[in-house]
N, C-alpha and C positions, 0 to 999 in steps of 0.2 A: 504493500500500500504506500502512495503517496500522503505524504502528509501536507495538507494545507492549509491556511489561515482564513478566516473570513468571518464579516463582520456580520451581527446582529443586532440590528437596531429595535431599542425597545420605543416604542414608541407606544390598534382598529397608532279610466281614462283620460286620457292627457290630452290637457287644454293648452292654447295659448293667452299666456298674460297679456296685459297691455305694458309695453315697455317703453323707456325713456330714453332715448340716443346722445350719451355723452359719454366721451373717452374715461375711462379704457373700455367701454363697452358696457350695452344695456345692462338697468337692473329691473329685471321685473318683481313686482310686489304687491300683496294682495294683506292689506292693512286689515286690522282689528281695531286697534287701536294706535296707530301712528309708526313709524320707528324711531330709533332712538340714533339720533345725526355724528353722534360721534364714532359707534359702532359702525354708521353707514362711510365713515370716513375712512376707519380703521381700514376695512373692506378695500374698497375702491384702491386704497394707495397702496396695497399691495398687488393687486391686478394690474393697475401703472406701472406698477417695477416688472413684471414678469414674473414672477414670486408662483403666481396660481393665477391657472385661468380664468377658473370661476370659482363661485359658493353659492351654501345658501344656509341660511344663519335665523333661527330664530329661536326667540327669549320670550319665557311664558311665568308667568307670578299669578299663583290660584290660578284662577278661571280666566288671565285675561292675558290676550297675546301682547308683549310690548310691541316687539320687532317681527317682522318676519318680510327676507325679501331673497330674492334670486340674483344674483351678479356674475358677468361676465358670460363666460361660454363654458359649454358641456363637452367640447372638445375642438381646441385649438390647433391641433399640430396633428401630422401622421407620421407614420416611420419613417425615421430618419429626422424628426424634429422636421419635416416639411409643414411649412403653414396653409391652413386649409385655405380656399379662396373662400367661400361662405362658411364660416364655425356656427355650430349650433348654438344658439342662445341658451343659456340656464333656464330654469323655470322650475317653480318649487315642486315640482313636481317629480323631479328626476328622480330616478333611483342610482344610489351608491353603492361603489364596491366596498362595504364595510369593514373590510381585513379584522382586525383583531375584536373591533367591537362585536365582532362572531361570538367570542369568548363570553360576552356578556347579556346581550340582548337574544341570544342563539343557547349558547350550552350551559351558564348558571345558571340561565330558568329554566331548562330543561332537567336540571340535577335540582332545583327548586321545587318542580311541581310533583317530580319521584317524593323527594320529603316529607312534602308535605301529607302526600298519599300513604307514607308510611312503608315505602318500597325497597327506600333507603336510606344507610345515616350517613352524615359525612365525616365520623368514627367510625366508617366502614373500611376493612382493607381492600385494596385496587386487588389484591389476587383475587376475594373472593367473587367478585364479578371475571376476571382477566387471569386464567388459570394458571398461565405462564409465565407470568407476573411474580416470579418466584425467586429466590433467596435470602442470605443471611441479611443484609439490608434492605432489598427492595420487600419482603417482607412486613414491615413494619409502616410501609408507605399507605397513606389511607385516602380517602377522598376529599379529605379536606386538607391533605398536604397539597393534594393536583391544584386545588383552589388556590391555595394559598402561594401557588409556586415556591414552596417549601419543600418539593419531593427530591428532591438531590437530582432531578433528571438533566442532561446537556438541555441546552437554550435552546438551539435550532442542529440540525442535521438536515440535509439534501435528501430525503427516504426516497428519491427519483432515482436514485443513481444504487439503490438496493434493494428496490423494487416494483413492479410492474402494476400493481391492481393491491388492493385493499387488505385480503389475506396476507401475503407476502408483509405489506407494510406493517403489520400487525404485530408478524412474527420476528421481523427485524427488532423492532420497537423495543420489544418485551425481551432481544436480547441484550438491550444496550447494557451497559455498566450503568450505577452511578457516580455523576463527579462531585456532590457532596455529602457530608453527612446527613440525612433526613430530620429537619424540621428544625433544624440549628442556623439553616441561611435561607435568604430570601433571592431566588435566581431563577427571574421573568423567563418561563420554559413554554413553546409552543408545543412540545412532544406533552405535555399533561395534561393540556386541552384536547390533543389527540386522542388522548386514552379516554379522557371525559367521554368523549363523543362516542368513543366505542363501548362506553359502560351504561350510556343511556339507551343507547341500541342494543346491548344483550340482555338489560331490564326489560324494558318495553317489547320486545320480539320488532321493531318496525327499523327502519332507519331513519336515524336521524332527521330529516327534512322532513317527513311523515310524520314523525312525532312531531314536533312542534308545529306541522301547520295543522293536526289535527285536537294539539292538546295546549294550544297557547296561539296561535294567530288566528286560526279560525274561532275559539270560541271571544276573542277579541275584534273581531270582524277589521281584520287586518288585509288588507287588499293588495301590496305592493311589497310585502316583504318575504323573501323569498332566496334559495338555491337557483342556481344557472338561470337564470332567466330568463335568458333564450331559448330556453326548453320548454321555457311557459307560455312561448309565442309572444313575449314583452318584446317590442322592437328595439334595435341597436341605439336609435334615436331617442327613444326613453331614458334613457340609462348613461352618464358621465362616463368619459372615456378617463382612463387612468395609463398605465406605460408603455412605451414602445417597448415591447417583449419582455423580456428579466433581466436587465443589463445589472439591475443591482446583486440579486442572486448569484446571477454569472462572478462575478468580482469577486463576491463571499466565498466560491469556489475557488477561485484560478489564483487571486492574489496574494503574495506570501506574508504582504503589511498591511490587509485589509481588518486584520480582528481576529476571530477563533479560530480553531484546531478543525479542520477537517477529514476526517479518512480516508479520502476517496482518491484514483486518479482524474484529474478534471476531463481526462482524453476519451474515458470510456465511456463516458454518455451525450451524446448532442442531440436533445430535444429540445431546445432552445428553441422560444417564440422568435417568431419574425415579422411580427407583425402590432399595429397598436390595437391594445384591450381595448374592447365596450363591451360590456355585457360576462363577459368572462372571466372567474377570481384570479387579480392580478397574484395571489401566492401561490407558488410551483408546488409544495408537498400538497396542500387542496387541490391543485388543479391536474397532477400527475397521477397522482396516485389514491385520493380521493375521488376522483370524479368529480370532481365540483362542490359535494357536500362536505364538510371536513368541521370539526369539536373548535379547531381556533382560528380560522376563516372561510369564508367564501360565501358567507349570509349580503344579499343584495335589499335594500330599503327606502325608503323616503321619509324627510323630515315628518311628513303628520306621522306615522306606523312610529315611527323613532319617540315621535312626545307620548302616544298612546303607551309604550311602552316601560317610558319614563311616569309617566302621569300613574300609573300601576302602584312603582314604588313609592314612591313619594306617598299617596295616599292609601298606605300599606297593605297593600292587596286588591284594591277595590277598583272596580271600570263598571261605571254606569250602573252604581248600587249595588254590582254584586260582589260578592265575593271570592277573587281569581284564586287568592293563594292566600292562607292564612298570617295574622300579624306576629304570631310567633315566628314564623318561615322568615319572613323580610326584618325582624329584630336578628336572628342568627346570621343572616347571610349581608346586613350592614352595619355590624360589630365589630371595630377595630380587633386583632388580633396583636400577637407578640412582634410580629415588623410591621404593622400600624395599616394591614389592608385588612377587609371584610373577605368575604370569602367570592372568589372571582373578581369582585370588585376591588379598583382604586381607590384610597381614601388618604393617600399622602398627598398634602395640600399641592406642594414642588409637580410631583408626576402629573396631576391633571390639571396644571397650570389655573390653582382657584385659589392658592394665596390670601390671606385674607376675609377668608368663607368662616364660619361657625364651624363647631365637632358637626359630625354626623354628615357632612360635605361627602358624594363621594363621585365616581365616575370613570371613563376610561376614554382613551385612543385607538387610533386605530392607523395600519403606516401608509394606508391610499392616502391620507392628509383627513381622516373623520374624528369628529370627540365629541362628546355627552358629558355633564356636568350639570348634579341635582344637588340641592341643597333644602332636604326637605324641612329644617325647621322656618325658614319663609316660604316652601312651596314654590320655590325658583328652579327655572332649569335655562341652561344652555345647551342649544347644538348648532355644533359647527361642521359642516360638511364641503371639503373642500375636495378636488380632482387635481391635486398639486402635482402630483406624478407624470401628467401629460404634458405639462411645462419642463420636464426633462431636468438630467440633476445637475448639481452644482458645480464647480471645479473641484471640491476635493473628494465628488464622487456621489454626494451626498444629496438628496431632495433637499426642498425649501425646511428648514426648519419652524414649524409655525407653534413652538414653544410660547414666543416671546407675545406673540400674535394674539394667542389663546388669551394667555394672562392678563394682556391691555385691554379684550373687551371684557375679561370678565371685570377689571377694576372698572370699567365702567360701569357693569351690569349690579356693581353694589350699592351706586348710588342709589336703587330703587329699592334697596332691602327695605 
């Protein structure tokens, strides 16, 4: 085996609006109650710089929308960073490739509603769902280590390049090592979402995307959130475009000072995209070797499915009077823990750039450029969905980093606490 280095970044029917024609490009918006001019400025002057094509951003306090608008375009460039002659306009309407926010809006409510039905506990051990799952420390590894990215597993590995279809990845998976002690460090792992995913699938007998759209988006009356999408006959045009292939992937493989330890020769597999995503999970283990559906990405959404989802927790279980998930379930799973997350969820202020927020803040990312941000003791939420990826990456390799981005409108969004 070749040994190589590579970096993982932790970072997650359709109408037309009426839009407004000024650089850097329309914003369409479909007001509530007004938006909020500094947020809309925020916005705007990073689509000036080439930062992100477009977004679309809205901020909801109780029952009442502050902000919500659509900016820029759904996809600006094609491969090769070519600029399209006519780019699609944004419209809130799109749907996002939500990468990591999979983990949250996808597989903790999926390992939520198991709980809550008493199917499963997250003191349960991963073997005894994952029978291979077996040794002197992986043993010991439970469901709430997976949550908590406290199970010693490696961060990312390539499981494209060791295997072909689902079984195979499965079986790799379960024979990894692990590279920490269990439940002593905290080390953001996509392989634990992984397993998530395949532990809510041999509870339930369905797969994954089945389960949730039959046990949480449908009975949500959730219309746009969804696995491949393409496959749901959702046109390419619906849907924000995100990379020209896997160039960042690619790097995490081949380069010897790009970041972590790889296993693999980079020479023996070339399935590399050639082409720019719409519609198809820009992460390569979801997209290789999951098929599309995958525990820690490849969940496709729109901002309203995104607040319904949020609006859930916030008012601890409840959508439209009833009762989705109990408030014992949503107290366990938005309980800081001993490295200061809940379970699945982010609730270090830093990581979901909300600084300044109250306890019980919590939320996530996602690396297409998407983020969520609930603060339920005012009934506040933020989301931000951006297609930063299709504005191609930076010189030191790197997408826009919209850290700093995040954090300015949420200072803004505290003015209204």
């Amino acid at each position: 085996m070749i040994v190589r280095k590579a970096a993982f970044v932790v970072l997650l029917s359709f109408s037309w609006l009426a839009a407004c024609s000024s650089a850097p490009g329309p914003v369409q918006e479909e007001q509530v109650s007004g938006t909020i001019p500094a947020v809309d400025s925020l916005i705007r002057k990073e689509i000036a710089a080439g930062h992100i094509p477009g977004a679309v951003v809205q901020v909801k306090k109780g029952n009442r929308i502050l902000h919500r608008a659509a900016y820029g375009f759904a996809q600006k460039y094609d491969y090769g960073m070519r600029p399209l002659d006519e780019p699609d306009s944004m419209r809130t309407d799109h749907l996002f490739d939500l990468a990591s926010l999979t983990k949250v809006m996808g597989t903790t409510l999926g390992v939520m509603l198991l709980a809550d039905a008493g199917s499963l506990s997250p003191d349960d051990p991963v073997h005894q769902y994952l029978p291979r799952f077996q040794g002197p420390a992986k043993s010991k590894v439970t469901i709430r280590h997976l949550l908590r990215h406290t199970s010693g597993l490696p961060q990312w590995v390539p499981t494209y390049y060791h295997a072909s279809n689902a079984e195979e990845r499965l079986r790799y998976m379960t024979s990894l090592p692990l590279k920490w002690p269990v439940g002593k460090e905290r080390h953001y792992s996509d392989l634990g979402f992984m397993l998530l995913g395949d532990i809510i699938e041999r509870i339930s007998g369905r797969r994954l995307d089945d389960y949730l759209r039959q046990e949480a988006y449908g009975p949500l009356n959730l219309q746009s959130t969804t696995f491949n999408p393409l496959d749901d006959g959702i046109p390419a045009e619906a849907i924000a475009a995100t990379s020209h292939g896997n160039p960042f992937e690619k790097q995490m493989v081949y380069d010897d000072g790009f970041g972590y330890e790889v296993e693999v020769d980079p020479e023996s597999w070339d399935g590399w995209r050639t082409y720019t995503l719409r519609g198809e999970v820009n992460d390569g283990n979801a997209w290789h070797t999951h098929g599309g559906v995958a525990g820690h990405a490849g969940l496709f959404s729109t901002v309203d499915d995104l607040q319904v989802l949020l609006d859930l927790l916030i008012q601890r279980g409840k959508a439209n009077e009833k009762q989705i998930l109990s408030a014992s379930v949503i107290d366990t799973f938005l309980t800081k823990g001993a490295h200061g997350n809940g379970l699945g969820w982010a609730m270090e202020k830093k990581i979901i750039s909300a600084e300044g927020s109250p306890d019980g803040t919590f939320g996530h990312t996602g690396f297409t450029g998407t983020s969520v941000v609930a603060v339920p003791e005012d009934s506040l939420s933020v989301i931000l969905l951006t297609n930063r990826q299709n504005a191609g990456r930076r010189e030191n390799g790197y997408y826009f980093d919209l850290g700093p981005l995040r954090q300015a409108i949420f200072d803004e969004i505290l003015r209204y606490r």
